[in-house]
N, CA and C atoms as a LAMMPS dump frame, in Angstrom:
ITEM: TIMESTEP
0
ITEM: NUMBER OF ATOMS
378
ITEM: BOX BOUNDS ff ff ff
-5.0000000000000000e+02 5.0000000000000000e+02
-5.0000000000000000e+02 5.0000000000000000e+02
-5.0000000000000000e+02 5.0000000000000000e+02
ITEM: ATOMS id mol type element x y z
1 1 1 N 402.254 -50.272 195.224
2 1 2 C 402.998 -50.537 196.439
3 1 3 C 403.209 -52.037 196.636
4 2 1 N 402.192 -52.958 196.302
5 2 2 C 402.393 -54.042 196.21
6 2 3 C 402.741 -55.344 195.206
7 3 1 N 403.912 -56.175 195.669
8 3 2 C 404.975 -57.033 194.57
9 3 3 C 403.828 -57.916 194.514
10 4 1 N 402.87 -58.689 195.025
11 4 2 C 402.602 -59.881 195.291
12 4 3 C 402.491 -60.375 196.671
13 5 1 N 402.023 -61.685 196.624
14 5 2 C 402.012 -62.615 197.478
15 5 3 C 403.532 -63.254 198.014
16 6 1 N 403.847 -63.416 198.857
17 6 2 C 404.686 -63.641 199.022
18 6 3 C 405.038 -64.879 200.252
19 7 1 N 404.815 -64.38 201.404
20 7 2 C 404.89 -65.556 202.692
21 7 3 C 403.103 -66.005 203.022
22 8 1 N 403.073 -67.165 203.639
23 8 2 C 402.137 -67.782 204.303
24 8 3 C 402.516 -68.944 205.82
25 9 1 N 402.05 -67.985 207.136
26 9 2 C 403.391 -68.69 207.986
27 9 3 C 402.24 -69.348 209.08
28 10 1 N 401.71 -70.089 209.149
29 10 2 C 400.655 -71.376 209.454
30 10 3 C 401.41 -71.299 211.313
31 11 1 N 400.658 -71.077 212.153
32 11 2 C 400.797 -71.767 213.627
33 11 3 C 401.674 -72.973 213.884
34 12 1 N 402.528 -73.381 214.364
35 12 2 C 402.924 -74.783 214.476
36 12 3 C 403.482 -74.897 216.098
37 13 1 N 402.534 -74.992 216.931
38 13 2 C 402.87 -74.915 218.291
39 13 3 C 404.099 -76.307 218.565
40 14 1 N 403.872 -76.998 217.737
41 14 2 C 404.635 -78.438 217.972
42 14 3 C 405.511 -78.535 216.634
43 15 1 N 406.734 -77.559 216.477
44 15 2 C 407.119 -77.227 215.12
45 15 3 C 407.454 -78.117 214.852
46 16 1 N 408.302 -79.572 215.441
47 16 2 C 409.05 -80.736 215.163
48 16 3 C 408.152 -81.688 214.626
49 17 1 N 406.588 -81.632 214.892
50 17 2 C 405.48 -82.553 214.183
51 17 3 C 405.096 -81.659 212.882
52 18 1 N 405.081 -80.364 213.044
53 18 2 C 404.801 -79.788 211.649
54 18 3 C 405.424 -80.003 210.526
55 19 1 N 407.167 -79.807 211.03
56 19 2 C 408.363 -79.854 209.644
57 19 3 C 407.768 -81.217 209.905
58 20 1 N 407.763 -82.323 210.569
59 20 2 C 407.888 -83.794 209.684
60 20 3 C 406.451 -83.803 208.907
61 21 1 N 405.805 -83.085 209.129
62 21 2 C 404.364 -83.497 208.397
63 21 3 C 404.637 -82.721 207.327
64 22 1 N 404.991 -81.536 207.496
65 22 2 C 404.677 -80.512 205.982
66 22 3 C 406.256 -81.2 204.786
67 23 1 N 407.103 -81.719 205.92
68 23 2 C 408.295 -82.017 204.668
69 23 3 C 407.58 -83.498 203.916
70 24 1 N 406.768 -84.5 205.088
71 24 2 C 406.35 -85.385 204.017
72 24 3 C 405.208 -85.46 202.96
73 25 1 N 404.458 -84.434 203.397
74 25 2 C 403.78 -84.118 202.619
75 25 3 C 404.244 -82.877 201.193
76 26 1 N 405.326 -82.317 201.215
77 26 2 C 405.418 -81.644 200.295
78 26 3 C 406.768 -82.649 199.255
79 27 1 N 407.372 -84.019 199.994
80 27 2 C 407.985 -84.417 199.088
81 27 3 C 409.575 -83.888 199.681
82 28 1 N 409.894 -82.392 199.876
83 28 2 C 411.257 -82.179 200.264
84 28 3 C 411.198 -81.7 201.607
85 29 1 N 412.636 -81.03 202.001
86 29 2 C 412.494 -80.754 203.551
87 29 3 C 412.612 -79.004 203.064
88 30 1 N 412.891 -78.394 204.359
89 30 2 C 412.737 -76.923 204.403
90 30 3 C 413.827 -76.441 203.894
91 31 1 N 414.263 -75.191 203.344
92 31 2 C 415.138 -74.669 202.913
93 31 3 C 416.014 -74.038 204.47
94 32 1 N 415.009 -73.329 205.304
95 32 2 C 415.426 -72.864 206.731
96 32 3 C 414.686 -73.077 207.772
97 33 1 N 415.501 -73.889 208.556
98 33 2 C 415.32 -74.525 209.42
99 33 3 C 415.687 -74.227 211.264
100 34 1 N 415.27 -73.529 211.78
101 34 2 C 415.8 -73.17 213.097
102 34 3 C 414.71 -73.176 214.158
103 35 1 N 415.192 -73.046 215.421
104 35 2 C 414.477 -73.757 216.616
105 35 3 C 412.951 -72.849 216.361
106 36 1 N 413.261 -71.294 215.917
107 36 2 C 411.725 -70.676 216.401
108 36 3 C 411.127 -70.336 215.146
109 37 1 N 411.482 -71.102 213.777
110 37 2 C 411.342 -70.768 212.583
111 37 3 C 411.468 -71.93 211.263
112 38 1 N 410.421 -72.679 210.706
113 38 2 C 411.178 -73.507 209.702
114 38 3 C 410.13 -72.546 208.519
115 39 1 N 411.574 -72.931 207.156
116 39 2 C 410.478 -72.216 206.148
117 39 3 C 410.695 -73.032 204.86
118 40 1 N 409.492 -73.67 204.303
119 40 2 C 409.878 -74.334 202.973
120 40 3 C 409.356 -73.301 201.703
121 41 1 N 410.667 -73.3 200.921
122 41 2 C 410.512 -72.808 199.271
123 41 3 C 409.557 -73.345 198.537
124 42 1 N 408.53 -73.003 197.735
125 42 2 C 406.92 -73.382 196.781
126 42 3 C 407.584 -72.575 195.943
127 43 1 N 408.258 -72.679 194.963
128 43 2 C 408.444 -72.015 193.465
129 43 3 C 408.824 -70.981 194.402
130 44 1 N 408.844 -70.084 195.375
131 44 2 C 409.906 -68.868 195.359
132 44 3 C 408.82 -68.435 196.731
133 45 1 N 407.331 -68.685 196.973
134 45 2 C 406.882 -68.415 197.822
135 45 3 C 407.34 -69.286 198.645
136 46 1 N 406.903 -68.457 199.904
137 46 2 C 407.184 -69.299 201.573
138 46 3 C 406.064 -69.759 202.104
139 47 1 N 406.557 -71.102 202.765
140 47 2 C 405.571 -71.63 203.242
141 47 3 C 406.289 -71.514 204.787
142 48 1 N 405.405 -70.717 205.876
143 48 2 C 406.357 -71.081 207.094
144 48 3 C 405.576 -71.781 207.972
145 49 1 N 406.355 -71.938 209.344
146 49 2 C 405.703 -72.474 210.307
147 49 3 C 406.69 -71.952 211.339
148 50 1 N 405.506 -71.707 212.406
149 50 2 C 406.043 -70.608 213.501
150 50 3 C 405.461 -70.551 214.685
151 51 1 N 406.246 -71.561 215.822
152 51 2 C 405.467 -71.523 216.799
153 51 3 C 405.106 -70.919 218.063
154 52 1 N 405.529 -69.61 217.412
155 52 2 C 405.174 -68.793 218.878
156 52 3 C 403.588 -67.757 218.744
157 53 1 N 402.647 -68.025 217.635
158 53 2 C 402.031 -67.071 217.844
159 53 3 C 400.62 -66.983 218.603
160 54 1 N 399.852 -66.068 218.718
161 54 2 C 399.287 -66.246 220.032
162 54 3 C 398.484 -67.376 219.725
163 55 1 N 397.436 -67.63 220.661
164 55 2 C 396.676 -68.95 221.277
165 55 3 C 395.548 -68.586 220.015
166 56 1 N 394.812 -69.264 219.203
167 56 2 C 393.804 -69.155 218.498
168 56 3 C 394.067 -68.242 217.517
169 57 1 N 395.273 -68.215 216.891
170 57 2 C 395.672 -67.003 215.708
171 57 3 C 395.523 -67.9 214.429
172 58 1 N 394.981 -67.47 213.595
173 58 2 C 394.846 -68.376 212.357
174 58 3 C 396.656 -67.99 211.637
175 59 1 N 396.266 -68.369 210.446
176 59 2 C 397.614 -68.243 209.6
177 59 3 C 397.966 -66.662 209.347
178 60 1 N 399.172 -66.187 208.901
179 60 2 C 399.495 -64.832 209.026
180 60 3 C 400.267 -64.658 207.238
181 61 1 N 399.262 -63.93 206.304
182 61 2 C 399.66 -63.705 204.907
183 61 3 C 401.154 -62.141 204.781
184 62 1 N 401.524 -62.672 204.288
185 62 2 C 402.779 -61.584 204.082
186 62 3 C 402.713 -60.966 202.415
187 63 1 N 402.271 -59.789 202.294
188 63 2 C 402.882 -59.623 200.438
189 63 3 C 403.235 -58.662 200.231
190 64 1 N 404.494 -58.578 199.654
191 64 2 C 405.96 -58.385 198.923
192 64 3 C 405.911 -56.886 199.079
193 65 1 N 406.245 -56.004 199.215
194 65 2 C 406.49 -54.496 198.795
195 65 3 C 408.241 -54.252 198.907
196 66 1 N 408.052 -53.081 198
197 66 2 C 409.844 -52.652 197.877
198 66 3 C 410.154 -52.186 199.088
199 67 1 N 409.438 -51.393 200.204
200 67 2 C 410.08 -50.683 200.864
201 67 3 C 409.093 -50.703 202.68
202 68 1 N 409.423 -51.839 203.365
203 68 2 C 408.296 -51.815 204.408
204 68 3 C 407.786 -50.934 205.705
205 69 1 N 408.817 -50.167 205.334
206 69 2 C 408.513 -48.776 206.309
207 69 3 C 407.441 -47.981 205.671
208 70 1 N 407.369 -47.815 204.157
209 70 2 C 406.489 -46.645 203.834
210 70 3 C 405.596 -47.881 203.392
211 71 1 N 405.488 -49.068 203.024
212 71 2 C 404.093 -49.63 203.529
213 71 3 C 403.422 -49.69 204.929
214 72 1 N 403.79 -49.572 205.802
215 72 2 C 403.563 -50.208 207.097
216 72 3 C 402.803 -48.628 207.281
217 73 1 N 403.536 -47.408 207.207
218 73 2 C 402.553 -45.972 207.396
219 73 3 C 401.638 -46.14 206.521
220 74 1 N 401.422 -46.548 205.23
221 74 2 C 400.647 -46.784 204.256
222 74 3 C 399.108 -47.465 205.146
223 75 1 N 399.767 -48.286 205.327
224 75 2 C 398.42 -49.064 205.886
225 75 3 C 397.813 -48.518 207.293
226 76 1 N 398.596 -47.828 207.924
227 76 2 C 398.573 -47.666 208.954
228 76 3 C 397.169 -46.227 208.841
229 77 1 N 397.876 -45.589 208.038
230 77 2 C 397.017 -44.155 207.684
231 77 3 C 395.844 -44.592 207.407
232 78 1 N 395.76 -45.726 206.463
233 78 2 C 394.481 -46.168 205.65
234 78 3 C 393.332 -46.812 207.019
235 79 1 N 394.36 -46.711 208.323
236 79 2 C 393.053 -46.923 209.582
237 79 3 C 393.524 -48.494 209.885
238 80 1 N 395.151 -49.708 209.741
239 80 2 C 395.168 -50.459 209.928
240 80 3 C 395.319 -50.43 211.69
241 81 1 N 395.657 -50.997 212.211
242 81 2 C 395.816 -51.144 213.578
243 81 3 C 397.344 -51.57 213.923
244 82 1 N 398.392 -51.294 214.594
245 82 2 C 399.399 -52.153 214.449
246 82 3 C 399.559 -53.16 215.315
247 83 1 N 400.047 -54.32 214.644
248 83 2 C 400.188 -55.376 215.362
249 83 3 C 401.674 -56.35 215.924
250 84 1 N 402.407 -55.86 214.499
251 84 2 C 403.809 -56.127 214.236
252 84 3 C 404.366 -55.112 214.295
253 85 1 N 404.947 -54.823 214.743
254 85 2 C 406.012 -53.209 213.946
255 85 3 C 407.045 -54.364 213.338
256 86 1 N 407.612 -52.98 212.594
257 86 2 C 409.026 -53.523 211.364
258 86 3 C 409.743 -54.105 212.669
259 87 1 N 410.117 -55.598 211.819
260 87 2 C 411.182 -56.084 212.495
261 87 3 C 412.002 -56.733 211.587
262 88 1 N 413.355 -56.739 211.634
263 88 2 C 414.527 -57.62 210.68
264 88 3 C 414.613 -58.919 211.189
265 89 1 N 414.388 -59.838 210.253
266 89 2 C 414.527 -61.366 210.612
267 89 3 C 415.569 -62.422 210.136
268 90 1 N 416.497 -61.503 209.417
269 90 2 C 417.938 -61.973 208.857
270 90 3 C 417.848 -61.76 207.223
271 91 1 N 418.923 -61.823 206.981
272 91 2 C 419.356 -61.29 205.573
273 91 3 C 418.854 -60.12 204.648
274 92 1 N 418.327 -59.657 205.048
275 92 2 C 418.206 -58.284 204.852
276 92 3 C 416.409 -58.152 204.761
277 93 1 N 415.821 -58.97 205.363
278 93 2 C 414.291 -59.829 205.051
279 93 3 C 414.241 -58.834 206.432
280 94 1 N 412.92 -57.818 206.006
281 94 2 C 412.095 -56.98 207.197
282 94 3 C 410.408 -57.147 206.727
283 95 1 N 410.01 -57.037 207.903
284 95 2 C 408.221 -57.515 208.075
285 95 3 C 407.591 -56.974 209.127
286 96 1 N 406.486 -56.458 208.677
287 96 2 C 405.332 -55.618 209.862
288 96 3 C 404.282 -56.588 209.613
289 97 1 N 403.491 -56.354 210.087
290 97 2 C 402.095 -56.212 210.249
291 97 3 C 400.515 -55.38 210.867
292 98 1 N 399.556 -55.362 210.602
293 98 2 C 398.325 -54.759 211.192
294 98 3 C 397.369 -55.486 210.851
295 99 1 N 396.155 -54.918 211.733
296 99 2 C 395.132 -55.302 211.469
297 99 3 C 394.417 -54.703 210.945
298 100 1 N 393.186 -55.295 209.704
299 100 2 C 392.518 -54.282 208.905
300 100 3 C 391.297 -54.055 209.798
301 101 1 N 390.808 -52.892 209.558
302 101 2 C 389.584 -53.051 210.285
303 101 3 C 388.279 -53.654 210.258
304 102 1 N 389.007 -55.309 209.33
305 102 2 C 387.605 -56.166 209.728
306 102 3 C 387.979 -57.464 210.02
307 103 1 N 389.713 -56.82 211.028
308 103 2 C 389.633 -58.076 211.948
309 103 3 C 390.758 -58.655 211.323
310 104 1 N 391.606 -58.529 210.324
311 104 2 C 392.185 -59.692 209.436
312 104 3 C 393.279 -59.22 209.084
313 105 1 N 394.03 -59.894 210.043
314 105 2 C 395.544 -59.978 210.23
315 105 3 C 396.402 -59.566 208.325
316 106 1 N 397.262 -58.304 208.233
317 106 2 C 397.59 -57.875 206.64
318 106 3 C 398.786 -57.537 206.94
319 107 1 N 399.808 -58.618 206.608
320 107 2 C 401.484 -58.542 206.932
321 107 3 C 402.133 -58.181 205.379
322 108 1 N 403.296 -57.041 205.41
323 108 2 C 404.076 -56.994 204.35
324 108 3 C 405.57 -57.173 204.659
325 109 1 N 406.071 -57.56 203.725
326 109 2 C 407.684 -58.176 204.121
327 109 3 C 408.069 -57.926 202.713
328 110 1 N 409.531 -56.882 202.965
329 110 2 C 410.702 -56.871 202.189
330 110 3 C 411.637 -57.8 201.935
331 111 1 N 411.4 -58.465 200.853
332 111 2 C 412.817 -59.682 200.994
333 111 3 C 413.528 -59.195 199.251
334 112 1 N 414.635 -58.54 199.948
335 112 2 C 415.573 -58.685 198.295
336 112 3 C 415.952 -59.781 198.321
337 113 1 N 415.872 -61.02 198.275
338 113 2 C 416.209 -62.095 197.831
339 113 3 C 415.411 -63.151 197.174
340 114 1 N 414.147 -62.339 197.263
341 114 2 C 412.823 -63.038 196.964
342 114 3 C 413.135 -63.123 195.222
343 115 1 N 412.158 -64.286 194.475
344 115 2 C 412.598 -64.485 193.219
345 115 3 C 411.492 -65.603 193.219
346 116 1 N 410.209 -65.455 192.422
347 116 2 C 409.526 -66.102 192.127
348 116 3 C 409.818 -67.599 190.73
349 117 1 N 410.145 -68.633 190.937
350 117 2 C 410.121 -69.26 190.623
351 117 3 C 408.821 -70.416 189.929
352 118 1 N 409.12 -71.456 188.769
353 118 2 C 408.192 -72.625 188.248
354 118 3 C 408.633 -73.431 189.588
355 119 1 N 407.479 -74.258 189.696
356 119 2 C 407.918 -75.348 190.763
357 119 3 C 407.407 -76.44 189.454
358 120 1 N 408.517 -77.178 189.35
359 120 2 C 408.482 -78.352 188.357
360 120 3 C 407.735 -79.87 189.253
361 121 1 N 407.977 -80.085 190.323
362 121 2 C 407.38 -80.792 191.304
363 121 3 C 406.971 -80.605 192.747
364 122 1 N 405.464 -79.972 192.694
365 122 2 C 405.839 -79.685 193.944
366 122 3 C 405.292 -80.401 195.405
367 123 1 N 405.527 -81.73 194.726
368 123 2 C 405.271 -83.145 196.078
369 123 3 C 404.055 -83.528 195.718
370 124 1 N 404.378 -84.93 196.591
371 124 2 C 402.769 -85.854 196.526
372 124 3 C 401.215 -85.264 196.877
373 125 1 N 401.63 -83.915 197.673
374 125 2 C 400.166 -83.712 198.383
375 125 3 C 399.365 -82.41 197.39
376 126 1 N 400.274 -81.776 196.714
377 126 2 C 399.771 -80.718 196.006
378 126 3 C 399.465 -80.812 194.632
């Protein structure tokens, strides 16, 4: 059921100090960029930043499946908790989430556009 690893979308309550920190530290700027969403390309994974999520939420892991409706019952059966339901976030990119039952936030996201890539440079900090 599962492609991989795929997103990693980090808190950024102050997104305008995050993109300038994470773009100078990774060397380039974000591929997508919008008021409630920036996301930089790592060889084909996402790095996001997202500042609406709740107060004391650590980072939120996303990985890859073909089809996120019959993951999302998948996990759900297996005793996850829901936290996300499926939601579409543009281009044909859909994502749930739950909680496992030891507490720890387990997001999957459909992206047909996803395409794992070499990162030939991937900035001063990494």
């Amino acid at each position: 059921m599962f492609l991989g690893l795929r997103s990693l979308i980090y808190p950024a309550p102050d997104l305008a100090a995050a993109k300038e920190w994470y773009t100078k530290m990774l060397g380039f700027g974000p591929y997508f960029d919008e008021p409630d969403y920036v996301g930089f390309d790592l060889g084909g994974y996402e790095l996001g930043l997202f500042p609406h999520f709740p107060e004391g939420a650590g980072p939120y892991t996303y990985w890859g499946v073909p089809n996120v409706d019959d993951a999302l019952a998948s996990l759900l059966e297996a005793g996850g908790t829901l936290l996300e339901d499926v939601s579409e976030v543009g281009g044909g990119t859909r994502m749930a989430s739950v909680t496992d039952p030891f507490g720890h936030i387990f997001g999957v996201i459909e992206n047909p556009g996803f395409a794992i890539k070499n990162m030939d440079s991937p900035g001063p900090g990494l």
